[in-house]
Structure formats: C-alpha cells, structure tokens
MDAnalysis code that builds the backbone (N, CA, C; Angstrom):
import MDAnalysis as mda
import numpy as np

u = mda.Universe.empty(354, n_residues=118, atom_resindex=np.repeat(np.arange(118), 3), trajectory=True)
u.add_TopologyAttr("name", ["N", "CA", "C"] * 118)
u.add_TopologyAttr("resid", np.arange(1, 119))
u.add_TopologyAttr("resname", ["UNK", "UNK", "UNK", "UNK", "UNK", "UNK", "UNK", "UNK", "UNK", "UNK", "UNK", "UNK", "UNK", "UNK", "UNK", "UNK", "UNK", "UNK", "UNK", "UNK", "UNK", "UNK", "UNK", "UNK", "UNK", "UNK", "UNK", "UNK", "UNK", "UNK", "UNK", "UNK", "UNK", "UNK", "UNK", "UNK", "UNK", "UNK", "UNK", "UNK", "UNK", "UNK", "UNK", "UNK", "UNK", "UNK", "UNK", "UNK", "UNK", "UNK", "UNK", "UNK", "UNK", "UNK", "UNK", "UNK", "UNK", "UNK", "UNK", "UNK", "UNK", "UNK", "UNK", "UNK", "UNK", "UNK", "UNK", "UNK", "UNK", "UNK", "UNK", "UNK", "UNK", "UNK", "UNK", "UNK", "UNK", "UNK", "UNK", "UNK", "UNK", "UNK", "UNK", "UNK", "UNK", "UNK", "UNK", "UNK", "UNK", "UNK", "UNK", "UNK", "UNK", "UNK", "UNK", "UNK", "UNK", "UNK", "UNK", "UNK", "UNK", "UNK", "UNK", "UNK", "UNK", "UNK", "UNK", "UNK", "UNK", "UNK", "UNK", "UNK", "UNK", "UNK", "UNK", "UNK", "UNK", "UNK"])
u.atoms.positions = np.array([
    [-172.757, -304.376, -22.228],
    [-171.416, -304.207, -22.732],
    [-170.499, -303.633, -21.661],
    [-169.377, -304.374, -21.550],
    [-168.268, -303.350, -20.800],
    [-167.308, -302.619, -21.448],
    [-166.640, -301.869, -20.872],
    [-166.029, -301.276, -21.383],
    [-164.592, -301.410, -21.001],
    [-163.268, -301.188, -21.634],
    [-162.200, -301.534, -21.544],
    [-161.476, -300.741, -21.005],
    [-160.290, -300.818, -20.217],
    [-159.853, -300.132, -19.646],
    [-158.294, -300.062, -19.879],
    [-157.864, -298.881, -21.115],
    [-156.557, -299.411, -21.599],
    [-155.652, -297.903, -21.141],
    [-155.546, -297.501, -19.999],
    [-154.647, -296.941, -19.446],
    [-153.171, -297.262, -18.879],
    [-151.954, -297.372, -19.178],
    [-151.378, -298.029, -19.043],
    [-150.635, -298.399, -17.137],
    [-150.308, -298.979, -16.831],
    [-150.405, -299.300, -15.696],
    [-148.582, -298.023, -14.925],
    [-148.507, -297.081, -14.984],
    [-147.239, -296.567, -14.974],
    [-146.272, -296.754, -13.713],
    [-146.912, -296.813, -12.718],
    [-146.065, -297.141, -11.706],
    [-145.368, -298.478, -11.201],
    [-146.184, -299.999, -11.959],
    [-145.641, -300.970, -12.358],
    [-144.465, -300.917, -13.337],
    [-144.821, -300.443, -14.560],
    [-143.504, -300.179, -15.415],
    [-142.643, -299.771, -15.067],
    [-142.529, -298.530, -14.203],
    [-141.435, -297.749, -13.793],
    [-140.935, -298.365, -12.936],
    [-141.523, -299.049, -12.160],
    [-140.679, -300.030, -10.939],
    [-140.424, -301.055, -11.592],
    [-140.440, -301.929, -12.490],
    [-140.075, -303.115, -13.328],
    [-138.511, -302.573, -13.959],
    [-138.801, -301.186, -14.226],
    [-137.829, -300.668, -15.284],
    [-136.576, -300.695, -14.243],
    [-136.742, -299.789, -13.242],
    [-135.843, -300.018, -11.746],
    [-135.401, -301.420, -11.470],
    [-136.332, -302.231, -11.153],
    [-135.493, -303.215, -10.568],
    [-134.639, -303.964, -12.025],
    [-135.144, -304.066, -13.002],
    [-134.239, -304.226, -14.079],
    [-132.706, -304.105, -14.611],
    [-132.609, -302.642, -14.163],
    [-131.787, -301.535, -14.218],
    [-130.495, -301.822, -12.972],
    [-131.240, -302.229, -12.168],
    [-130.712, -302.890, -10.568],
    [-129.664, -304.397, -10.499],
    [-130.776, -305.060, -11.266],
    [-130.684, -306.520, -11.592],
    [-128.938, -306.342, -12.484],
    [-129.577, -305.486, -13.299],
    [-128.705, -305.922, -14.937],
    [-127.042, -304.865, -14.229],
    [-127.243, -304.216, -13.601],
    [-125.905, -302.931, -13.047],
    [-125.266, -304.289, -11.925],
    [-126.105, -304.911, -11.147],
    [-125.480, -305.988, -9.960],
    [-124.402, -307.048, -10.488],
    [-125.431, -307.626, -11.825],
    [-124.857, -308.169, -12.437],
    [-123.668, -308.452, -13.669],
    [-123.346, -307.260, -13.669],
    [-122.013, -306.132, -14.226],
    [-121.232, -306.666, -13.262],
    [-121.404, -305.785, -11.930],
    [-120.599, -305.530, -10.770],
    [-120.033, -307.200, -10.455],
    [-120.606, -308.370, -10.381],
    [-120.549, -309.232, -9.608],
    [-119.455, -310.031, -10.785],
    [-119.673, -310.223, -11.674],
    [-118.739, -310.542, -12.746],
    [-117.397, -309.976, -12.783],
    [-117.543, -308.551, -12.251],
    [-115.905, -308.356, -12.465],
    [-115.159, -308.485, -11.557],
    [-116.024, -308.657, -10.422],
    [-115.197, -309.028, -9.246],
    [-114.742, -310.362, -9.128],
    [-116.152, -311.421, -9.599],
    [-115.666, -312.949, -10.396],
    [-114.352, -312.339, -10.711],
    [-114.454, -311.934, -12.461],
    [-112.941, -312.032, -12.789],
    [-111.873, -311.573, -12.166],
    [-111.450, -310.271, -11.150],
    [-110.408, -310.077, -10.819],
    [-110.428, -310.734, -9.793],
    [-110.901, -311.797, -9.132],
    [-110.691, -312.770, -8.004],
    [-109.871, -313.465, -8.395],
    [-110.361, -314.148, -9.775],
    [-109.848, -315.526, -10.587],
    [-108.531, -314.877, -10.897],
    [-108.185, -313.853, -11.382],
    [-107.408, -312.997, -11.817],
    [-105.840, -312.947, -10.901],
    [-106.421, -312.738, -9.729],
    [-105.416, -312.495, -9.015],
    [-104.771, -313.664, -8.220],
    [-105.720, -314.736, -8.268],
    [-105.707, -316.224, -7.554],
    [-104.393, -316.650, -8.969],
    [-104.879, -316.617, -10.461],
    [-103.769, -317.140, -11.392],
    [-102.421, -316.727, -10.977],
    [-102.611, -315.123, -10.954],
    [-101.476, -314.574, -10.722],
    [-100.470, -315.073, -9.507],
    [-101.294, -315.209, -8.530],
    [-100.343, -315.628, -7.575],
    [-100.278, -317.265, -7.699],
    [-101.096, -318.106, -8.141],
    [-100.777, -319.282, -8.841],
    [-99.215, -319.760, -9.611],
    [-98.983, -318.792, -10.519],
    [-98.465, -318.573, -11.811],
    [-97.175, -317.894, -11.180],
    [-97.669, -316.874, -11.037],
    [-95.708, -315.684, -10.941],
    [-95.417, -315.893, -9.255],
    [-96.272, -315.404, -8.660],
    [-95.512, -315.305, -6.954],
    [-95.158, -316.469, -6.204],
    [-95.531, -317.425, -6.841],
    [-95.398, -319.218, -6.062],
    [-93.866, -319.005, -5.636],
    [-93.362, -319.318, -4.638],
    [-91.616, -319.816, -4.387],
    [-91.501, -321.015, -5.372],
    [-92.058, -321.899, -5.953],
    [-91.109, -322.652, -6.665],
    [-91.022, -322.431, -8.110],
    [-91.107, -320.848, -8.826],
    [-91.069, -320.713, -9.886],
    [-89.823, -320.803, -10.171],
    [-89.103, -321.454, -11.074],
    [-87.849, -321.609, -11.595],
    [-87.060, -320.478, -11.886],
    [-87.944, -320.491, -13.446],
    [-87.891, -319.014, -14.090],
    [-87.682, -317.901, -13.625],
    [-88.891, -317.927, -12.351],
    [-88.587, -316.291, -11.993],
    [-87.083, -316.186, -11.308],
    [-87.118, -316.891, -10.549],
    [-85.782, -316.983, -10.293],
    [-84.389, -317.454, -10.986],
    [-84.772, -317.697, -11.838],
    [-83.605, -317.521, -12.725],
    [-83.455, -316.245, -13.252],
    [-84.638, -315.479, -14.009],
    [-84.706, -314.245, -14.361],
    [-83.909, -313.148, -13.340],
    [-84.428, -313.344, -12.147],
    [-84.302, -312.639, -10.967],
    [-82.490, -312.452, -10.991],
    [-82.074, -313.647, -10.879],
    [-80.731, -313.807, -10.935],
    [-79.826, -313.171, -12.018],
    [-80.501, -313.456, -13.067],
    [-79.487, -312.790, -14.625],
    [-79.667, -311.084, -14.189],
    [-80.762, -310.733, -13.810],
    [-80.891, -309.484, -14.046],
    [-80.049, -308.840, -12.933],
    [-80.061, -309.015, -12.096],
    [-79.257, -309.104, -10.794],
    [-77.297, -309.135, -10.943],
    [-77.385, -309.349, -11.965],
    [-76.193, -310.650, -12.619],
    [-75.640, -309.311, -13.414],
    [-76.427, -308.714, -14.015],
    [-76.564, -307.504, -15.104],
    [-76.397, -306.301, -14.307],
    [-77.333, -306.317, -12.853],
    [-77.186, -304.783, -12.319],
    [-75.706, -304.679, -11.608],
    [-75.098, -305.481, -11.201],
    [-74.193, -305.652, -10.390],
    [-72.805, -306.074, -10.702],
    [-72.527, -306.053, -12.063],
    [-71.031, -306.539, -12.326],
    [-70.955, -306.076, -13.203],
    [-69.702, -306.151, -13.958],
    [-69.052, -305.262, -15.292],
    [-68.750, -306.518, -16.500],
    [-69.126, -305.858, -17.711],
    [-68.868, -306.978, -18.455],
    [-69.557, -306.033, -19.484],
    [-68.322, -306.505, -20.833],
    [-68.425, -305.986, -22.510],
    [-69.707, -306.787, -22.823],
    [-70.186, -305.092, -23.731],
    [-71.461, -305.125, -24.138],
    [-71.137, -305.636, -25.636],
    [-69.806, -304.637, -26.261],
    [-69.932, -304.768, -27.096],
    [-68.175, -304.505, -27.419],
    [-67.273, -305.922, -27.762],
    [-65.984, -305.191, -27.754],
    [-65.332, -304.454, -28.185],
    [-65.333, -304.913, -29.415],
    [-64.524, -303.817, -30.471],
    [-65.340, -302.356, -30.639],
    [-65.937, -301.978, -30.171],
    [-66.382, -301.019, -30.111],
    [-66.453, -299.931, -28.672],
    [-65.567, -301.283, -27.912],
    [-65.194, -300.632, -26.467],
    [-66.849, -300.356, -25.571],
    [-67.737, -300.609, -25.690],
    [-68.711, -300.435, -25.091],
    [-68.794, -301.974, -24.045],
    [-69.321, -301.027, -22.837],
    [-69.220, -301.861, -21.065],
    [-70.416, -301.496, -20.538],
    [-70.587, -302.685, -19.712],
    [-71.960, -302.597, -18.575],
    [-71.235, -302.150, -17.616],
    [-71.688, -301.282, -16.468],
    [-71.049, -301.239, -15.569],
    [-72.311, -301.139, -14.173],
    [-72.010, -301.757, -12.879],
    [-72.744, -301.617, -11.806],
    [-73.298, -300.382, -11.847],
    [-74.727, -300.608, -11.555],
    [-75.836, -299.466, -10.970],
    [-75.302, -298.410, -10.078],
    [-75.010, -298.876, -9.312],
    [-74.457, -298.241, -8.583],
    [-73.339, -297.411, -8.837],
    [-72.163, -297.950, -9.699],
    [-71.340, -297.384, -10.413],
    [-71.850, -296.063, -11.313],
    [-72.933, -296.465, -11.598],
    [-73.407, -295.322, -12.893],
    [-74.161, -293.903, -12.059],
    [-74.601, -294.690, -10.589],
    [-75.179, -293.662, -10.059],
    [-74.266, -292.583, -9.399],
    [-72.851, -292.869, -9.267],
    [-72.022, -292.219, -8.856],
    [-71.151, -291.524, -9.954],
    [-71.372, -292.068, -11.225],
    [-70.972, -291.411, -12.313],
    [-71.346, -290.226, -12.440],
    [-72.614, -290.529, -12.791],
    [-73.934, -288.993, -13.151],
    [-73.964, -288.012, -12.056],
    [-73.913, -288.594, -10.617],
    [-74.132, -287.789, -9.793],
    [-72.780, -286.708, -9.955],
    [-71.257, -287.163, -10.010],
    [-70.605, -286.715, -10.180],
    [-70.295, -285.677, -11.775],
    [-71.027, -286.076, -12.819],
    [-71.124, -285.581, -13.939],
    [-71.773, -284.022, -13.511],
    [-73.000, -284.380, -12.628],
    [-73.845, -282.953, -12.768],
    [-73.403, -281.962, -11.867],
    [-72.551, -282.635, -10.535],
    [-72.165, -281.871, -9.468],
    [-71.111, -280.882, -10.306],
    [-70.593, -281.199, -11.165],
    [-69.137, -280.666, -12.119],
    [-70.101, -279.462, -12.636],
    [-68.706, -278.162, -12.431],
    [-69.169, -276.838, -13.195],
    [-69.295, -277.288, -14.472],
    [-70.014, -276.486, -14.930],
    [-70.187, -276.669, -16.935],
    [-69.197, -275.723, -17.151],
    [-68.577, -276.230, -18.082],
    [-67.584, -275.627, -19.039],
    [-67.829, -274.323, -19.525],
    [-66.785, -273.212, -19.438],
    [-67.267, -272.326, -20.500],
    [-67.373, -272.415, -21.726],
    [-68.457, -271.522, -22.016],
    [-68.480, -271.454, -23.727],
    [-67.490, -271.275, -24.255],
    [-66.693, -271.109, -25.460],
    [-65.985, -270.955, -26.126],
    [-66.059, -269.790, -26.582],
    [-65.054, -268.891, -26.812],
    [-65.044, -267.540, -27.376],
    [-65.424, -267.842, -29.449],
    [-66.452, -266.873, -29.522],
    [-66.765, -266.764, -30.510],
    [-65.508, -266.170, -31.439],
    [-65.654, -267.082, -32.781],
    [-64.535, -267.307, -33.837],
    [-64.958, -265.893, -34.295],
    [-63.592, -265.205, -34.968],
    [-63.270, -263.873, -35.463],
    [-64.111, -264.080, -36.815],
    [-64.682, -263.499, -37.424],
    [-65.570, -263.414, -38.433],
    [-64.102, -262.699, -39.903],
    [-64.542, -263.489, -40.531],
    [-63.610, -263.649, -41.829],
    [-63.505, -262.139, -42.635],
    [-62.536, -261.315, -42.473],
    [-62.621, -260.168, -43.439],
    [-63.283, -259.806, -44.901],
    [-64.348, -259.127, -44.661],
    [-64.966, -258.601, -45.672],
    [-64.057, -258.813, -47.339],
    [-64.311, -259.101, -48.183],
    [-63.559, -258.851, -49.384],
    [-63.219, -258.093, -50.120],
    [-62.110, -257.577, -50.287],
    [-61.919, -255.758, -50.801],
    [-62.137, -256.045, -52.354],
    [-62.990, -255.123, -52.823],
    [-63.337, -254.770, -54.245],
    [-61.971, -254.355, -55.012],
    [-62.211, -255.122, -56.266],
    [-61.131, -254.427, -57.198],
    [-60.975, -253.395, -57.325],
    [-59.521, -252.473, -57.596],
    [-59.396, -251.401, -58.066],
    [-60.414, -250.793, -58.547],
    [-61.000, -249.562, -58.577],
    [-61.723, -248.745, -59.563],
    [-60.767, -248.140, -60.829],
    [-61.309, -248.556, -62.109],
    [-60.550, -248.216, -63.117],
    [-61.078, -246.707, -63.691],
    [-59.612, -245.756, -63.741],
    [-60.032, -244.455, -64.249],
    [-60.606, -244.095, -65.461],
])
C-alpha cells in the first residue's frame, strides 16, 4: 500500500496567486490607457480639427457677445456691455471710498401717560 500525500503545495499557490494578481492589475492598467488614447484621438478628431464649422461659429457669437454692446432686455433697460468695459467698471466701483453710514434716525418719544386722577 502507498500512502498519500495530501499536503498542500503552498509556494505554487502563492506564486499562481501573484502572478494572477499581476496579470488581472496589467490588465486594468492597459485598458485605460486603450481608452484615453481612443479618447483623446476622438477628441481631437471631433472638436480641435480646423474645419469644424460650429466651433467656429460658436467661437465667433461668443466673441460677438464679449466685445460689443447690445440690449439684453429693452423695456427693462437692461445692456450687454464689452468685457472689458465691465472690467473697468468694477475696478473703478471698488477703487471708490464707501459711503458713509448714515446717521442713526432719532428714536420716537416715549408716550406720556395720562393724567393721574385725584
């Protein structure tokens, strides 16, 4: 008769478990770099090309918007006005002393009680 030998083999496992661990983390890593390759290839596909229309049309309105004056809203007197315009607004708004406070209002005389009756 022989006898069996059921000790488990541990330093195989543990190195199986490793390169596993190795395998399966590489293969994380290698995928996302796949995707932000593909990622960034669309992107510049898609938005940065010179013959995007759009963007350049966009480019233009907004441009169109930072740089000239024109009612937002009329009857209500509300205006766009140049960036630049606004930056010389504010700057000039904050450079300005602040106002003094206002002198506190005289507090209303107490109310005199009726006569005391004798």
């Amino acid at each position: 008769m022989t006898t069996e030998n059921d000790t488990p083999k541990n330093k195989q496992i543990a190195a199986l478990v490793v390169l596993v661990c190795i395998t399966v983390f590489s293969v994380i890593i290698g995928v996302n770099e796949y995707y932000d390759g593909a990622l960034r290839t669309e992107l510049e596909h898609k938005v940065n090309a010179e013959n995007n229309g759009l963007l350049k049309k966009l480019r233009s309105e907004e441009q169109t918007k930072l740089s000239t004056y024109q009612w937002v809203d009329k009857p209500k007197n509300i205006v766009r006005i140049p960036l630049d315009r606004a930056k010389e607004l504010t700057l000039a708004a904050y450079a300005a002393p602040a106002p003094a406070p206002a002198a506190p209002a005289e507090p209303a005389p107490a109310p005199q009680k009726a006569a005391e009756k004798n």
